[in-house]
KEKE-3310 file (N, C-alpha, C; in steps of 0.2 Angstrom, whole numbers, plus 5000, padded with zeros to 4 digits):
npx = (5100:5106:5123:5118:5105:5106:5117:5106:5098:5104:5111:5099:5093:5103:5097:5086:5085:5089:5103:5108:5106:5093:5097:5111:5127:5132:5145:5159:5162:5172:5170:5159:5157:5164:5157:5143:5149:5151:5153:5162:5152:5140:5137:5136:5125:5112:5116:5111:5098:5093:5093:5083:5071:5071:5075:5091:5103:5114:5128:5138:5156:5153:5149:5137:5121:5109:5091:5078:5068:5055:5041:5028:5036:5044:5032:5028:5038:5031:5025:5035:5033:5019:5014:5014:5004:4992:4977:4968:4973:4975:4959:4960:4965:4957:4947:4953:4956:4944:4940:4951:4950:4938:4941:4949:4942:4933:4940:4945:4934:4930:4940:4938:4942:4938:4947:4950:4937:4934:4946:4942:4930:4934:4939:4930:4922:4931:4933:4921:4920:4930:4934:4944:4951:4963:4966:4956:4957:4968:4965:4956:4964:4970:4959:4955:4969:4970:4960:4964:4976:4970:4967:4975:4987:5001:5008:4997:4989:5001:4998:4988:4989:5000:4991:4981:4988:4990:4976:4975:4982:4971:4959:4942:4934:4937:4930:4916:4904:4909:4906:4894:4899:4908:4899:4891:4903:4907:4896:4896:4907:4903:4893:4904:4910:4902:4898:4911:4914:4903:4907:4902:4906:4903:4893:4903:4912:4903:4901:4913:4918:4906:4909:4922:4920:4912:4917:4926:4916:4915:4928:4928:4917:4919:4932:4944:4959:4977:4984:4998:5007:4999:4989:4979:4961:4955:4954:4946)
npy = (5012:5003:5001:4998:5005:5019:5023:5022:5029:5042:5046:5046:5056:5065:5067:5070:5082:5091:5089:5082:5078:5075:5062:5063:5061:5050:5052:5048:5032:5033:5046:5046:5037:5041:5053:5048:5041:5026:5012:5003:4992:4993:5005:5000:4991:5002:5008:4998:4995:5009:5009:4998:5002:5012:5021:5023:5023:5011:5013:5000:5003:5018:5022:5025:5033:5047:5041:5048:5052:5051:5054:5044:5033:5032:5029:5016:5009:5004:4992:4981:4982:4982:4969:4958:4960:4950:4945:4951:4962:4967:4971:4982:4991:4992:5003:5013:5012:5012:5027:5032:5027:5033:5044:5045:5040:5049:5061:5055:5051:5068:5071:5062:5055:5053:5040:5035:5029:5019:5011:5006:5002:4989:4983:4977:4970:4960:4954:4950:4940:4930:4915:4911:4913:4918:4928:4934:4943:4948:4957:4963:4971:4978:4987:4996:4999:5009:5019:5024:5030:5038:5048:5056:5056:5052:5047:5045:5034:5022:5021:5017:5006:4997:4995:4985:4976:4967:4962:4954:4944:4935:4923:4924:4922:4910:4901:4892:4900:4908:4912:4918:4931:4934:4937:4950:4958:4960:4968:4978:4985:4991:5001:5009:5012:5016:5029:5037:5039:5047:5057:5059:5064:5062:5051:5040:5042:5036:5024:5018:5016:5010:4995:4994:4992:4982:4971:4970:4968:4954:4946:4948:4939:4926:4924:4921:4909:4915:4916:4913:4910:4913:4921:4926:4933:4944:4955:4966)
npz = (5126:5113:5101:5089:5088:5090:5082:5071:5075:5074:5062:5055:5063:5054:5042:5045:5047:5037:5036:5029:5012:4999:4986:4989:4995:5009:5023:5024:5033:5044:5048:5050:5063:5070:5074:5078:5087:5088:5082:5066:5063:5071:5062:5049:5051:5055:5042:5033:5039:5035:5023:5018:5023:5011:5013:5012:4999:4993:4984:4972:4972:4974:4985:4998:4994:5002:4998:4986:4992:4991:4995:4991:4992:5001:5012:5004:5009:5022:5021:5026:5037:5040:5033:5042:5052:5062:5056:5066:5069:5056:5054:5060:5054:5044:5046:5044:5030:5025:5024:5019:5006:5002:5003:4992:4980:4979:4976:4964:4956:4953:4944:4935:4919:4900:4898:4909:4914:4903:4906:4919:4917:4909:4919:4926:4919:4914:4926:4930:4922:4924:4931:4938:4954:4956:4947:4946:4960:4956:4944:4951:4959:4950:4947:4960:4961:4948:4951:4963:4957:4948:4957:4961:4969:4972:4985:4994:4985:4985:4998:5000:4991:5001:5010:5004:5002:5010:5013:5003:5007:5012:5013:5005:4993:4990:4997:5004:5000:4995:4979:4980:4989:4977:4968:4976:4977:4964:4960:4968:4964:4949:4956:4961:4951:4941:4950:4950:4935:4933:4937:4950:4964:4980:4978:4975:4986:4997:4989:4988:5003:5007:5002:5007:5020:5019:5016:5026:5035:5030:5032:5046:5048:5044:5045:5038:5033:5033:5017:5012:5001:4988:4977:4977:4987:4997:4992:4989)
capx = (5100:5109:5123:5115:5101:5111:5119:5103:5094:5109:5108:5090:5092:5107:5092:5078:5088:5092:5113:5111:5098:5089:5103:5117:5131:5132:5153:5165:5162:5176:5169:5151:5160:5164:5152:5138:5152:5149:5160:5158:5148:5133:5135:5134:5121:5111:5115:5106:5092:5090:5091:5078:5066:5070:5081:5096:5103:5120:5129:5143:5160:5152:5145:5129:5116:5103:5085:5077:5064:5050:5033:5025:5043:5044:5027:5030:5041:5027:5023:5038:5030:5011:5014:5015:5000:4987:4969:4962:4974:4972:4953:4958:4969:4951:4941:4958:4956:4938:4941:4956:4948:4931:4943:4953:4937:4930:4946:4946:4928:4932:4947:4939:4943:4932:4951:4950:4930:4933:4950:4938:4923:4935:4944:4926:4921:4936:4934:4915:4920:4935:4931:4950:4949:4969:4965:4951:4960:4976:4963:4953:4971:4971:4953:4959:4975:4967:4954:4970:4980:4965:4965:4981:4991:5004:5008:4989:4992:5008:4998:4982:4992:5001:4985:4976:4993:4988:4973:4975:4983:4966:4954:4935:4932:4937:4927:4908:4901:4914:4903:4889:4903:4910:4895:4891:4909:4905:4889:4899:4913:4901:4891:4907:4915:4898:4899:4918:4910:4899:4910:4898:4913:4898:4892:4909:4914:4900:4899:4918:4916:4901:4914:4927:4916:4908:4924:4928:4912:4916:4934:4925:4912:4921:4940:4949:4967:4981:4987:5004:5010:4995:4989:4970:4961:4952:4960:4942)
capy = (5012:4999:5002:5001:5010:5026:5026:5019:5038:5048:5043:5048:5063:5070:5064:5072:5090:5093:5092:5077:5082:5069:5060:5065:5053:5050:5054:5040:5029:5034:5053:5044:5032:5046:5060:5045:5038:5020:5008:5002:4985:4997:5009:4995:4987:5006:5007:4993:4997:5013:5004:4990:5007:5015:5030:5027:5018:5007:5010:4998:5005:5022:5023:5028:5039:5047:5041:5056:5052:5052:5051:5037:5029:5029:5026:5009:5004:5000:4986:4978:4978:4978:4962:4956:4961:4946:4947:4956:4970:4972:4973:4989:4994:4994:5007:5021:5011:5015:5034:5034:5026:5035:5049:5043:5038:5056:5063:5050:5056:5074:5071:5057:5056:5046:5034:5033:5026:5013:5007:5004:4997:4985:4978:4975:4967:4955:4950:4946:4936:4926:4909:4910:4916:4923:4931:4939:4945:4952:4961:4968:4977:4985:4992:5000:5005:5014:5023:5029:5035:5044:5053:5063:5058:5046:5047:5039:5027:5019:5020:5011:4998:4992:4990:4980:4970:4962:4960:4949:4936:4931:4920:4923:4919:4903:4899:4890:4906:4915:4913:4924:4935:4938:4942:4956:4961:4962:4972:4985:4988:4995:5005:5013:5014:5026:5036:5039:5039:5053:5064:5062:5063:5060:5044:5037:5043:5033:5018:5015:5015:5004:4993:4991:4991:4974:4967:4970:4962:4947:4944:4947:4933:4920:4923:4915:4909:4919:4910:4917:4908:4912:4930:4925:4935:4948:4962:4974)
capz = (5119:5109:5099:5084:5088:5091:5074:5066:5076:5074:5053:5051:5061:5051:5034:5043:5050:5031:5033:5022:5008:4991:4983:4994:4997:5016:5023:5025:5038:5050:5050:5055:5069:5077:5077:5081:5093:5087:5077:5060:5064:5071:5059:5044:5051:5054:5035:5029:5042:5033:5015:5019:5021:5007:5016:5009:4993:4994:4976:4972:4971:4974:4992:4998:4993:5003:4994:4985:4997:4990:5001:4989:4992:5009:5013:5003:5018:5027:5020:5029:5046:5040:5030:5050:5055:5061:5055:5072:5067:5049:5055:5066:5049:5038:5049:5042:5025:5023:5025:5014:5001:5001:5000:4982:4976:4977:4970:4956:4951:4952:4942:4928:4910:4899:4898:4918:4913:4901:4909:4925:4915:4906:4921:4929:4914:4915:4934:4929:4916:4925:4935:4944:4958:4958:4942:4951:4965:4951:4942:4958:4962:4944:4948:4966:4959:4943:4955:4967:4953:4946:4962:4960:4975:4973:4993:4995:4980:4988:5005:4999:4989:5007:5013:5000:5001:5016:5013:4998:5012:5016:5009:5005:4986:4989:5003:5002:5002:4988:4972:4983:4988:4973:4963:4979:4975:4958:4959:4971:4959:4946:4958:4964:4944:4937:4952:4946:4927:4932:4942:4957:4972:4984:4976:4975:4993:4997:4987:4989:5009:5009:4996:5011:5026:5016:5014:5034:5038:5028:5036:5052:5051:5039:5049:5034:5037:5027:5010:5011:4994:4986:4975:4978:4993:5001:4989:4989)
cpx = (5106:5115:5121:5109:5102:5113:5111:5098:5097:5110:5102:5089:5096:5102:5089:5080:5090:5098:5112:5104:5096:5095:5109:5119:5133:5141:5153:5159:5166:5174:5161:5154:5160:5162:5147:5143:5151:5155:5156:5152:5141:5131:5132:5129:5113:5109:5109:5099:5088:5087:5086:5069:5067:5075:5089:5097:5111:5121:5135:5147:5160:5151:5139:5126:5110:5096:5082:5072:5057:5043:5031:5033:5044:5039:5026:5033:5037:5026:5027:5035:5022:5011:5013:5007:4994:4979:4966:4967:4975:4965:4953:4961:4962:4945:4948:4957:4950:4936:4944:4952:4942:4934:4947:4947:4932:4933:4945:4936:4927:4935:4945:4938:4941:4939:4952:4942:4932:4938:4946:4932:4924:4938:4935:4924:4924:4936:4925:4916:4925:4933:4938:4951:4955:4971:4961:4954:4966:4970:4957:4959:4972:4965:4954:4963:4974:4963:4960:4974:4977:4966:4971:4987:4995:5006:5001:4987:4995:5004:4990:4984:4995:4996:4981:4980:4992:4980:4972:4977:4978:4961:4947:4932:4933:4933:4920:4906:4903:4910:4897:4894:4904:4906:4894:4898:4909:4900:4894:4903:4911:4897:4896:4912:4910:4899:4905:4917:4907:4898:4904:4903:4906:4895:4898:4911:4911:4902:4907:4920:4913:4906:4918:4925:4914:4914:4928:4923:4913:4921:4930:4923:4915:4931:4944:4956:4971:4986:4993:5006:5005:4992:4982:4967:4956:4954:4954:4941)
cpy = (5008:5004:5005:5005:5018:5029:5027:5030:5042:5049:5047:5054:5068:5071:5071:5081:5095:5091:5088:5078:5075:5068:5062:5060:5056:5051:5047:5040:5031:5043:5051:5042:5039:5052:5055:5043:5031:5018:5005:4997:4989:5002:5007:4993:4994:5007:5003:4994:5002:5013:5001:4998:5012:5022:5030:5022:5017:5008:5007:5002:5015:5024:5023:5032:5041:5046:5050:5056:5055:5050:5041:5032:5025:5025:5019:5006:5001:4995:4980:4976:4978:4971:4958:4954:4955:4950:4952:4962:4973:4974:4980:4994:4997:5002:5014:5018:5013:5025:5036:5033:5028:5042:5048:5042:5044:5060:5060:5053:5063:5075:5064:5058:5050:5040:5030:5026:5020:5010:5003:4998:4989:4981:4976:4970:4961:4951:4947:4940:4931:4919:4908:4915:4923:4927:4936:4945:4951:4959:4967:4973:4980:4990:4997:5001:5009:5020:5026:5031:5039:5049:5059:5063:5053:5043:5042:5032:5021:5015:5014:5004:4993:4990:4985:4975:4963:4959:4953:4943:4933:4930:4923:4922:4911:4898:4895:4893:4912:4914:4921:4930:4938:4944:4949:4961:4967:4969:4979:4989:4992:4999:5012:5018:5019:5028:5039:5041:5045:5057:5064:5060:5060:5055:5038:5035:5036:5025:5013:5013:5010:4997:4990:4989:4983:4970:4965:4966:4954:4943:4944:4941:4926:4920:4919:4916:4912:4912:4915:4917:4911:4923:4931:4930:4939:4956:4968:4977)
cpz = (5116:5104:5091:5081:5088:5085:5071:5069:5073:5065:5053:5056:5057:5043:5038:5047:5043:5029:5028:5017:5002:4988:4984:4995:5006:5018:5025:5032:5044:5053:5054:5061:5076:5079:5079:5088:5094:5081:5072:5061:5064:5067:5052:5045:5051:5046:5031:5034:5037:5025:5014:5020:5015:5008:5014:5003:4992:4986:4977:4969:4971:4981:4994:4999:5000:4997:4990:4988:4996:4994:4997:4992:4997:5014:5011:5006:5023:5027:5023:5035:5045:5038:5037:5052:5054:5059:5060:5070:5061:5048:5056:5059:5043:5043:5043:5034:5020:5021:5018:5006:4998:4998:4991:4978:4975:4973:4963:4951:4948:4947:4935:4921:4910:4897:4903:4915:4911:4904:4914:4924:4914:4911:4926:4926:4914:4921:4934:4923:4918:4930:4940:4947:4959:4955:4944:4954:4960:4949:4946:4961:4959:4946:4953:4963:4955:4948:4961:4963:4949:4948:4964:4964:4973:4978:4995:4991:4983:4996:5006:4996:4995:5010:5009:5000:5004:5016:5007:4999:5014:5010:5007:4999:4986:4995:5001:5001:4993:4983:4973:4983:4982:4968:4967:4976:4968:4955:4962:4967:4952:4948:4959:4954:4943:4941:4949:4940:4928:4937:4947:4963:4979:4985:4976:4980:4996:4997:4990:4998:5011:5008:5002:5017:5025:5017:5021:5036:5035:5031:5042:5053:5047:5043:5043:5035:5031:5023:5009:5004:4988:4984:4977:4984:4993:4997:4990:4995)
residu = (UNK:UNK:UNK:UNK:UNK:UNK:UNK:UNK:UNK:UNK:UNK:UNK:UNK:UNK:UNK:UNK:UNK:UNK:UNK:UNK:UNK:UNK:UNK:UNK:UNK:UNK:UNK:UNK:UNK:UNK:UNK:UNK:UNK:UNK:UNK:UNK:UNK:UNK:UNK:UNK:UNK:UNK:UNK:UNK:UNK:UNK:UNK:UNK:UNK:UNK:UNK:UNK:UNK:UNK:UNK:UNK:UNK:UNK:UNK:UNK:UNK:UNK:UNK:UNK:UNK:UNK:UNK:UNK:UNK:UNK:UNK:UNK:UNK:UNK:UNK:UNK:UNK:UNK:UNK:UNK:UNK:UNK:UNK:UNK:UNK:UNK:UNK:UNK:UNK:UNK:UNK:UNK:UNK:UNK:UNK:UNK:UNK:UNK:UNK:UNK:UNK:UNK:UNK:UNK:UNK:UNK:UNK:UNK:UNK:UNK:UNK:UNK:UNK:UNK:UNK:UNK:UNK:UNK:UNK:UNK:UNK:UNK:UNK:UNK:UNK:UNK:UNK:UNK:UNK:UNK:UNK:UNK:UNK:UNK:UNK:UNK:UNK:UNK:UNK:UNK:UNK:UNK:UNK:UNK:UNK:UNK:UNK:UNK:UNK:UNK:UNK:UNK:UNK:UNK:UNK:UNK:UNK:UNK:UNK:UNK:UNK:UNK:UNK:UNK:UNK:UNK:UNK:UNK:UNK:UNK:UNK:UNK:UNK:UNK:UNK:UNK:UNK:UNK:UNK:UNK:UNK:UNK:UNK:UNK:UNK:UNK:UNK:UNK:UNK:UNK:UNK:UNK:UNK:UNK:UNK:UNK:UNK:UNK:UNK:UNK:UNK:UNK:UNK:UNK:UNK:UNK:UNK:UNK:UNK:UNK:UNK:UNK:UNK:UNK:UNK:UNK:UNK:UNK:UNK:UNK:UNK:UNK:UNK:UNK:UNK:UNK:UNK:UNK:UNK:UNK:UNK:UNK:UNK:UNK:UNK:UNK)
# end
């Protein structure tokens, strides 16, 4: 085990044993050095390892904080090493995403207010009526995000939005094919909105599953190459 491995463990189990608790300022550096047994370089660079996830927070002329570590918080760190992930393994990532979000999509019906409704109506309504595709794509991530913060959980929210993140790296509205697509798209997102409209969790479950399973199979047979620069994508 590497120097900076050591501290970088020995940090996050002093976090995850409680001694250091939600906004705690972590002890000098020379009191670390030597209960991890490592010197500043490893334990600096440790720091900022833990930073870059969200576990600690650097203030100037202050020191650093542990995070208040909130689930949605930390679970947003994912997206550090999913962003990574080629297409053959953001395919294996859709089979956990079709579950989760069959699951948000039952809660959010359960749980809809007629403001839930017409937000959902109005952002469909919008993405039928746009002709650009990265407009499409923006307003396809308000639709999923409205339908996961319906659903009550912010921890599921945070963990759906890192996947839809990745998928927005890949093409298929702009492909020969994208105008067919989009209109299926289009049809789906109102099938899965009234089941959420009319509190049916079992319609929703459903339609929202069918929804990303579609969306797997079209990456599958069309393989499009990821538009890094670009907002356009594969967001449903």
């Amino acid at each position: 085990m590497s120097a900076v491995d050591k501290a970088f463990h020995g940090l996050r189990h002093i976090i995850a044993t409680g001694r250091l608790g939600a906004g705690e300022r972590i002890p000098p550096e020379g009191e670390l050095c030597e209960e991890l047994g490592v010197s500043r370089g490893p334990l600096r660079e440790a720091v900022r390892m833990l930073a870059a996830l969200g576990v600690v927070e650097p203030r100037h002329g202050s020191g650093t904080y542990v995070s208040q570590l909130r689930p949605e918080d930390v679970i947003g760190s994912l997206s550090l090493t999913l962003e990574l992930l080629p297409l053959p393994g953001l395919l294996e990532v859709y089979e956990i995403r079709r579950v989760l979000e069959a699951h948000a999509a039952a809660q959010a019906a359960a749980r809809c207010t007629p403001e839930t409704a017409r937000t959902l109506l109005s952002l469909i309504e919008a993405m039928e009526a746009t002709d650009d595709p990265a407009e499409a794509s923006a307003l396809d991530h308000r639709f999923h995000a409205e339908i996961a913060r319906a659903a009550g959980n912010p921890t599921l929210a945070s963990l759906l939005s890192v996947f839809r993140a990745r998928s927005r790296k890949y093409q298929v509205f702009t492909l020969p094919q994208g105008p067919e697509l989009r209109r299926k798209s289009d049809e789906d997102h109102r099938i899965l909105a009234t089941a959420i409209a009319d509190h049916d969790p079992v319609g929703a479950a459903g339609a929202a599953q069918a929804h990303v399973a579609q969306t797997e199979r079209w990456l599958r047979a069309f393989m499009p190459p990821v538009e890094e620069e670009s907002g356009e994508g594969a967001e449903s």
